[in-house]
C-alpha positions in Angstrom: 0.0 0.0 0.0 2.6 2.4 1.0 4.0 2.2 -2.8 1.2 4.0 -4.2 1.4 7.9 -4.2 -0.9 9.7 -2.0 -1.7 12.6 -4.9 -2.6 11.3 -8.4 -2.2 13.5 -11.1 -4.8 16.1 -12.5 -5.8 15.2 -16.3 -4.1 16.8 -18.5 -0.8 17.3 -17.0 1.5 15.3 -18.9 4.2 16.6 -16.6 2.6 15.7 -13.5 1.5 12.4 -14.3 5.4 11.8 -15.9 6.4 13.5 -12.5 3.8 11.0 -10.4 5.5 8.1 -12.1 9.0 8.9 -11.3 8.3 9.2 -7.6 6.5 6.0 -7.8 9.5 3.9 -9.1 11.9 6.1 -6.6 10.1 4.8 -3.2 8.7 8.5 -3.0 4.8 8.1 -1.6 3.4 11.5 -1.8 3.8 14.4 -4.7 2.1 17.6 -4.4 3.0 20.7 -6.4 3.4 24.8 -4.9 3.6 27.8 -6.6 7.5 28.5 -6.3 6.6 32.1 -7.5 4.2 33.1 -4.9 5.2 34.2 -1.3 4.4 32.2 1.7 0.8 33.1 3.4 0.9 36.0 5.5 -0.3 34.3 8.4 2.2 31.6 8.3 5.1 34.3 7.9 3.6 36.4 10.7 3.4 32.9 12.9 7.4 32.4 12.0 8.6 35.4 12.8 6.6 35.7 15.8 7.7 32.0 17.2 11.0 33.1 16.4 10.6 36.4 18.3 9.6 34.7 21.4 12.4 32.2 21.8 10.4 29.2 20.9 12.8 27.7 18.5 15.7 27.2 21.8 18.9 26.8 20.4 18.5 26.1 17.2 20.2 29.3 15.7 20.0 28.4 12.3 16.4 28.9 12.0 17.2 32.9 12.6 19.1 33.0 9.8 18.5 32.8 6.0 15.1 34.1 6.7 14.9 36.2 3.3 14.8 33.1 1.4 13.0 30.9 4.4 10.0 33.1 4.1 9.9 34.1 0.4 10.5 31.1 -1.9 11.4 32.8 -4.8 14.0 34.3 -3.5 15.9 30.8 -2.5 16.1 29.9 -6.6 14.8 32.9 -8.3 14.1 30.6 -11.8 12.2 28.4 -10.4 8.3 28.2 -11.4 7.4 24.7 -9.5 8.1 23.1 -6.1 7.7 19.6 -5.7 6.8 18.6 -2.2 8.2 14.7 -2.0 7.3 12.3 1.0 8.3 9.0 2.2 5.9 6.8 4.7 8.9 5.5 7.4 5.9 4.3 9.9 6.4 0.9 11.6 6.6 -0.8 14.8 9.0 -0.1 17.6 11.4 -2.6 18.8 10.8 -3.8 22.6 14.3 -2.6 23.9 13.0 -0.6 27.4 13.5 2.2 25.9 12.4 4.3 22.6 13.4 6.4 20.2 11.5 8.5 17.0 10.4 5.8 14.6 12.0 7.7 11.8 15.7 6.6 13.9 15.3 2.9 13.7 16.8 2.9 10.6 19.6 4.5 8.2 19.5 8.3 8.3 16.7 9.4 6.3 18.5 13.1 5.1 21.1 10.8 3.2 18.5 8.3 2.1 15.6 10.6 0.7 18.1 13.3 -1.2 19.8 10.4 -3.0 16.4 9.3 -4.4 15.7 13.6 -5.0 18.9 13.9 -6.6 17.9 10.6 -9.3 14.1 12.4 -9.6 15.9 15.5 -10.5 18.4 13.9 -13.1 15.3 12.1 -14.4 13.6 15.1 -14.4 16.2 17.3 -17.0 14.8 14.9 -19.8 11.2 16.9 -19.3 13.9 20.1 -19.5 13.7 21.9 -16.2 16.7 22.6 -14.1 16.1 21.1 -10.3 17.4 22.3 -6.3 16.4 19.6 -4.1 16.7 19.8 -0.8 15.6 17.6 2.8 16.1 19.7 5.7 19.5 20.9 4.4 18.3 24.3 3.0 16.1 27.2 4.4 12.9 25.9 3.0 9.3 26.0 5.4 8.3 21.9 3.4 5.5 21.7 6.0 3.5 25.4 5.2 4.5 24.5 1.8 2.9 21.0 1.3 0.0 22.5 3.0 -0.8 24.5 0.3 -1.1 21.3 -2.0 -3.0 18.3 -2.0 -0.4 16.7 0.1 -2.1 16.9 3.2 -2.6 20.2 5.9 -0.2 21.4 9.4 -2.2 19.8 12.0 -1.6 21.3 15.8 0.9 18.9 15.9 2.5 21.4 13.6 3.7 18.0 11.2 1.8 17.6 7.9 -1.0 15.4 7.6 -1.8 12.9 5.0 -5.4 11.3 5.0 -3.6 8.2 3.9 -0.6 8.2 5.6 -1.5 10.4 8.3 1.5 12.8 10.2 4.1 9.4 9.5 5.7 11.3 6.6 9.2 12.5 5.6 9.6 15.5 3.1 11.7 16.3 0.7 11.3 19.5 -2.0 12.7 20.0 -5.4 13.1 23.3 -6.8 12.2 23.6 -10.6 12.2 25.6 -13.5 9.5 23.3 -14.9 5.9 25.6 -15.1 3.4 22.9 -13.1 0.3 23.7 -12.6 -0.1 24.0 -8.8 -2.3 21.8 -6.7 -5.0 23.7 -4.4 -4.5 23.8 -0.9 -5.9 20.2 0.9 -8.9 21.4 3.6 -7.4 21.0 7.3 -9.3 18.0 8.8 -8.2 18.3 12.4 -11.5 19.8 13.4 -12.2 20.3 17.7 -9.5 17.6 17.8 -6.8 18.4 20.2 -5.3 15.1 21.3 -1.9 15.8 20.1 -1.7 19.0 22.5 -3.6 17.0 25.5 -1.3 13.9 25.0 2.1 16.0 24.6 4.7 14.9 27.9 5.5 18.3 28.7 3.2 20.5 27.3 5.0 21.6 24.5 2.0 22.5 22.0 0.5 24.9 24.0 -1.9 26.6 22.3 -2.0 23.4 19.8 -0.5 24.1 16.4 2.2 26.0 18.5 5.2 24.5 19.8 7.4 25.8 22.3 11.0 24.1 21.6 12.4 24.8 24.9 9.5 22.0 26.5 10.0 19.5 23.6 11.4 16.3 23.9 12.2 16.1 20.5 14.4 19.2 20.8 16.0 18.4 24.6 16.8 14.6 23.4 18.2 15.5 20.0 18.9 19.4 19.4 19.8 20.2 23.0 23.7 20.0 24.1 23.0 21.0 27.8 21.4 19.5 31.0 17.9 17.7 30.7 15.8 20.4 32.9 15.9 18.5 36.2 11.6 19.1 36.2 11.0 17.6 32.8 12.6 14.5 33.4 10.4 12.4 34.4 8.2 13.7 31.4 11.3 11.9 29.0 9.7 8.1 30.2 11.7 5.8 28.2 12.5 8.7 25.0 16.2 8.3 24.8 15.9 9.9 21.1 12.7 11.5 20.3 9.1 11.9 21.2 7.0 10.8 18.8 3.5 11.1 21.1 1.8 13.8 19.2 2.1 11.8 16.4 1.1 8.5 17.5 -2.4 9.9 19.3 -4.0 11.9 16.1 -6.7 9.9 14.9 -5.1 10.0 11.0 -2.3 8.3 12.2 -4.5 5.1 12.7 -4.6 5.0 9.0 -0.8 4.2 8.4 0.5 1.0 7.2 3.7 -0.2 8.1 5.9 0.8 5.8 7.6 -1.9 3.1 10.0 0.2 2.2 13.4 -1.4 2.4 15.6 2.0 3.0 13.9 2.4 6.5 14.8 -1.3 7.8 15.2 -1.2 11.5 19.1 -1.9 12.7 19.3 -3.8 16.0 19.8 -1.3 19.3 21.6 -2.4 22.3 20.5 -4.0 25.3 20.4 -3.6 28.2 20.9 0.2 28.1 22.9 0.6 30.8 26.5 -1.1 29.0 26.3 1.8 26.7 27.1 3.5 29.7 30.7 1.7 29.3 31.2 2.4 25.7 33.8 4.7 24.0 33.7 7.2 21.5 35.1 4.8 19.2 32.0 2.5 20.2 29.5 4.6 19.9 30.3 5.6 16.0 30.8 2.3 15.0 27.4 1.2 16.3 25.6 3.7 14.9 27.5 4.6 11.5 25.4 5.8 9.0 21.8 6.1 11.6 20.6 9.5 12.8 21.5 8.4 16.4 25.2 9.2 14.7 24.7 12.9 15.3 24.1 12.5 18.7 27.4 11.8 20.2 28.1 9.5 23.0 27.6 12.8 25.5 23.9 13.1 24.7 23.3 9.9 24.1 25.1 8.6 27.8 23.0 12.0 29.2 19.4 10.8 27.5 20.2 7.0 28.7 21.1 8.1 32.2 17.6 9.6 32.3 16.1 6.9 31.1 17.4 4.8 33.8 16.4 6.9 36.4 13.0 6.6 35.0 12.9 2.9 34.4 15.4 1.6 35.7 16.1 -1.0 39.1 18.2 -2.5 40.7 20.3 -4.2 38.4 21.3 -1.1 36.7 22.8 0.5 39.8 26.1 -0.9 39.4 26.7 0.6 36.1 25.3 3.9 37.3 27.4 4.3 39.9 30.7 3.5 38.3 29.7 5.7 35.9 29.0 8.6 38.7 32.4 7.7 39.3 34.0 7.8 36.2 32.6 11.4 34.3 32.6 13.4 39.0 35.8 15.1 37.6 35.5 14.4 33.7 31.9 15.6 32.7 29.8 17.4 36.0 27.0 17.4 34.0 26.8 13.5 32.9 27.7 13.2 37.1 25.0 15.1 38.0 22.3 13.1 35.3 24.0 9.9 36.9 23.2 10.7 40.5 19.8 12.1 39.6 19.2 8.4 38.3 20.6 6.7 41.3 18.6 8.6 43.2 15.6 7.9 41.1 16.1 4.5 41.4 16.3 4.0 45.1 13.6 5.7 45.6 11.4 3.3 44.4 10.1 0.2 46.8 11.9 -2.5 44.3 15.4 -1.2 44.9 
């Protein structure tokens, strides 16, 4: 099911059912097409620059930046006439480790994997004639509040685009052409009264819903975020050692995704038990998880996220390796210490220990 595009071509587009094709036979599940001549909305430029003006966005810097071409697609390839929004369904099952991470990071990393499957689009693409910039999160482009103004789907108030078919499990890609497609019109928001996503969210991040406030997302704090966990949202974190993906997995559209068949987001083994990666190396760490988006991590976050984890699920047997790693990063690392001793305090506060 998840081979066939979500957005069939309009008649009469030779183009666009070309175009449609090409995605098909590239493992590419959704097409929609945007004006790459028109300016964003208003509101949704208002939105940005307000988000950004109030800190929401933490420390992600790069999202200040650029913001001439961020907010007014023409400007980021000035002959272009068409943008191609591009998704991939990467929905399936988590593996029972004791702990969880994003679906999308079960697997190879997905930047790499979609813009080598843009990149053949775009060479297959030159035989229509046009002239092609892709890009998948590596360029200052808004794909979300761009797909939602094509059949692709709408922003839900979990801020991530919705598909009717594949629901919020999608990751986009956009191509940049010279080619003159007719656009698609804008796909009717179907979230309705529905606010589970900003109910169900750990920490209250998506408060109002359809705004998210960075600084309270686990997302952000687990992947982005190079400091301490905030010692009060800890227990919020559960078993996330990479990712939250709660706000996705409540919304009623996401009921409709099948587990993807797609062989470029095959799951690769995690260890267990967590607490041995306490013990690992540098060296270790980027062996095991060469080529994933866990990669980008470092062992520093990743030994920070998993000491957090433990103190949230963890018992008595994990104790030892907690402590000797207490011991190992007191003069080394005072923040990994202090994570440490947070989760061996955790721990023997519960009855079990």
């Amino acid at each position: 099911m998840d081979q066939t595009l979500a957005t069939p071509p309009p008649p009469g587009t030779p183009h666009r059912a070309r175009l449609h094709t090409l995605a098909q036979a590239h493992h590419l599940h959704l097409l929609g097409v945007a004006d790459a001549t028109a300016p964003l909305p208003q509101p949704a430029r208002s939105h940005y620059i307000r988000w950004i003006g109030n800190g929401c966005h933490a420390g992600m810097g790069w999202l200040e930046r650029n913001n001439e071409r961020r907010l007014a697609p023409p400007a980021f390839f000035p002959a272009a006439r068409s943008i191609l929004i591009l998704g991939a369904n990467y929905y399936q099952r988590p593996d029972a480790t004791g702990y969880t991470l994003a679906r999308y990071a079960l697997g190879p990393d997905y930047h790499k994997l979609l813009l080598k499957r843009l990149k053949k689009l775009c060479a297959a693409m030159r035989d229509l004639g046009g002239q092609q910039r892709p890009s998948v999160d590596t360029a200052p482009v808004m794909e979300k509040v761009l797909a939602a103004q094509t059949t692709a789907g709408w922003q839900g108030k979990n801020t991530l685009l919705i598909n009717p078919e594949h629901g919020p499990w999608l990751l986009l890609g956009t191509i940049f052409t010279t080619l003159p497609l007719p656009p698609d019109p804008p796909h009717p928001n179907r979230c309705g009264p529905c606010a589970r996503c900003h109910h169900a969210c750990p920490t209250q991040a998506l408060s109002p819903p359809a705004h998210l406030d960075a600084r309270r997302c686990l997302a952000y704090l687990t992947i982005e975020h190079h400091g301490p966990i905030p010692t009060e949202l800890r227990p919020a974190m559960g078993a996330r050692i990479f990712g939250c993906d709660t706000c996705i997995e409540v919304c009623p559209w996401a009921r409709r995704a099948t587990p993807t068949t797609d062989p470029g987001f095959t799951p690769r083994p995690l260890p267990a038990p967590l607490r041995d990666t306490l013990a690992w190396t540098q060296e270790t760490f980027d062996t095991r998880f060469s080529g994933t988006p866990l990669k980008r991590l470092g062992l520093i976050r990743w030994q920070r996220n998993a000491c957090v984890v433990l103190g949230n699920t963890g018992d008595a047997t994990d104790l030892p390796a907690l402590k000797q790693f207490h011991a190992a990063t007191h003069t080394t690392s005072p923040m990994l210490a202090e994570h440490a001793a947070w989760a061996l305090a955790r721990i023997h506060q519960r009855p079990a220990a």
